[in-house]
C-alpha positions as CSV (number, residue, x, y, z in Angstrom):
1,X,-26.4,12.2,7.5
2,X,-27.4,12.5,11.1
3,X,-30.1,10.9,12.5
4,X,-30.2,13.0,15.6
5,X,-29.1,12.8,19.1
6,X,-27.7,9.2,20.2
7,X,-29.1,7.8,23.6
8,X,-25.7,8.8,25.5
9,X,-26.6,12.3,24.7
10,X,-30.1,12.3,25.5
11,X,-29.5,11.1,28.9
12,X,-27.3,13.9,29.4
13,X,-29.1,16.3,28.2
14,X,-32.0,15.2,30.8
15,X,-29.2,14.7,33.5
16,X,-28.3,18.4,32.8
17,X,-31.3,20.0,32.5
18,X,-33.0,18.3,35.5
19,X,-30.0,19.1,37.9
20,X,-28.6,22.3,36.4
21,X,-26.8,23.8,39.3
22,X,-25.1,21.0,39.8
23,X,-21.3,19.5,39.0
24,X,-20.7,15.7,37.6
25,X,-17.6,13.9,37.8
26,X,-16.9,11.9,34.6
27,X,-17.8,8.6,36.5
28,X,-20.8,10.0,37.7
29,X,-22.0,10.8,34.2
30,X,-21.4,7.3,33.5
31,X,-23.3,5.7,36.0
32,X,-26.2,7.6,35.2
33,X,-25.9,6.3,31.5
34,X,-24.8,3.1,32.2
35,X,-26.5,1.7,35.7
36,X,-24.8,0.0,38.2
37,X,-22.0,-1.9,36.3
38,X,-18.2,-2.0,36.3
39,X,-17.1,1.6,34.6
40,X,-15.0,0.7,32.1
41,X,-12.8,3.2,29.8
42,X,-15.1,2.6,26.5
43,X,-17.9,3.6,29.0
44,X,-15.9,6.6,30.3
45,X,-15.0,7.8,26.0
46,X,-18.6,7.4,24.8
47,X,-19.6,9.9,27.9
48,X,-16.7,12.2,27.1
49,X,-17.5,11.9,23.1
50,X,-21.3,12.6,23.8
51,X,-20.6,16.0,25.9
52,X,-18.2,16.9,23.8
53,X,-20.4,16.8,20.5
54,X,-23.8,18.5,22.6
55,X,-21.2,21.2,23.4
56,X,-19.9,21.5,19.6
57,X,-23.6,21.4,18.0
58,X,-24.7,24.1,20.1
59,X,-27.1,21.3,21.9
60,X,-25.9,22.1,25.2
61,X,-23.3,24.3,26.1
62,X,-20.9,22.0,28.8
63,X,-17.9,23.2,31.0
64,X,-15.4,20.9,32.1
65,X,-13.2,21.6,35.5
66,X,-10.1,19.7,35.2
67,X,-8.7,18.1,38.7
68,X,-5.0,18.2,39.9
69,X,-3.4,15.5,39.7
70,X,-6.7,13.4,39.0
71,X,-6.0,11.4,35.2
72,X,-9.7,9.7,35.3
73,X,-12.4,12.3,36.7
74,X,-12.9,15.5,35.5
75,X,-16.1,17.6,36.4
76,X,-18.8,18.8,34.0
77,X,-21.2,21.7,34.6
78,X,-24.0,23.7,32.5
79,X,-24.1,26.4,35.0
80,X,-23.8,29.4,33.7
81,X,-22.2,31.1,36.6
82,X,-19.3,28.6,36.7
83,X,-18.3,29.4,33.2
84,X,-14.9,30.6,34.2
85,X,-12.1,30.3,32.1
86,X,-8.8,30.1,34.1
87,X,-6.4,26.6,35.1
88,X,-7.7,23.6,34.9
89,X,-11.2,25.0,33.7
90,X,-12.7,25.7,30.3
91,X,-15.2,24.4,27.7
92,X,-15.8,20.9,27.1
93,X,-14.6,21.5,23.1
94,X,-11.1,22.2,23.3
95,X,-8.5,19.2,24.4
96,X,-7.7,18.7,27.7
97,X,-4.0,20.5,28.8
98,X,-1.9,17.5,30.0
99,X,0.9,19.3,30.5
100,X,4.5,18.9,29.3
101,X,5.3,15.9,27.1
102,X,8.6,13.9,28.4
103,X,11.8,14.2,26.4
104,X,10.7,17.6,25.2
């Protein structure tokens, strides 16, 4: 049983609401959570996991803008005018497209 929203999610919740106009690259999300420390990728996964479970509870409904040819920082929006499905941009829910496996 839940015991409600986790204190990654809270942050971003604030984060978003405060600023909602505004895009966040992955590592910016991060430092906002986390402070000033070395961004590590278990920092970077519990950010990605938190938006991603706001976005499937209905908390907070999150976009994500995937970047060519960028593998570590994708953006995240709330703005409703942004919400724009097309390449590289979607809801935070589904799975990231990383494009065609080798040998296949």
């Amino acid at each position: 049983m839940s015991r409600g929203l986790g204190h990654v999610q809270r942050l971003l919740i604030e984060l978003f609401e405060r600023h909602p106009r505004q895009e966040f690259s992955t590592s910016e999300l991060c430092e906002h959570v986390y402070g000033k420390i070395e961004i590590e990728k278990k920092h970077r996964v519990a950010v990605i996991r938190a938006i991603k479970a706001l976005s499937r509870g209905r908390v907070l409904l999150v976009w994500r803008s995937v970047l060519l040819r960028e593998r570590t920082d994708d953006l995240w929006h709330v703005n409703q005018q942004w919400q724009v499905t097309g390449p590289g941009r979607g809801p935070a829910n589904p799975p990231r497209d990383r494009g065609r496996r080798r040998g296949r």
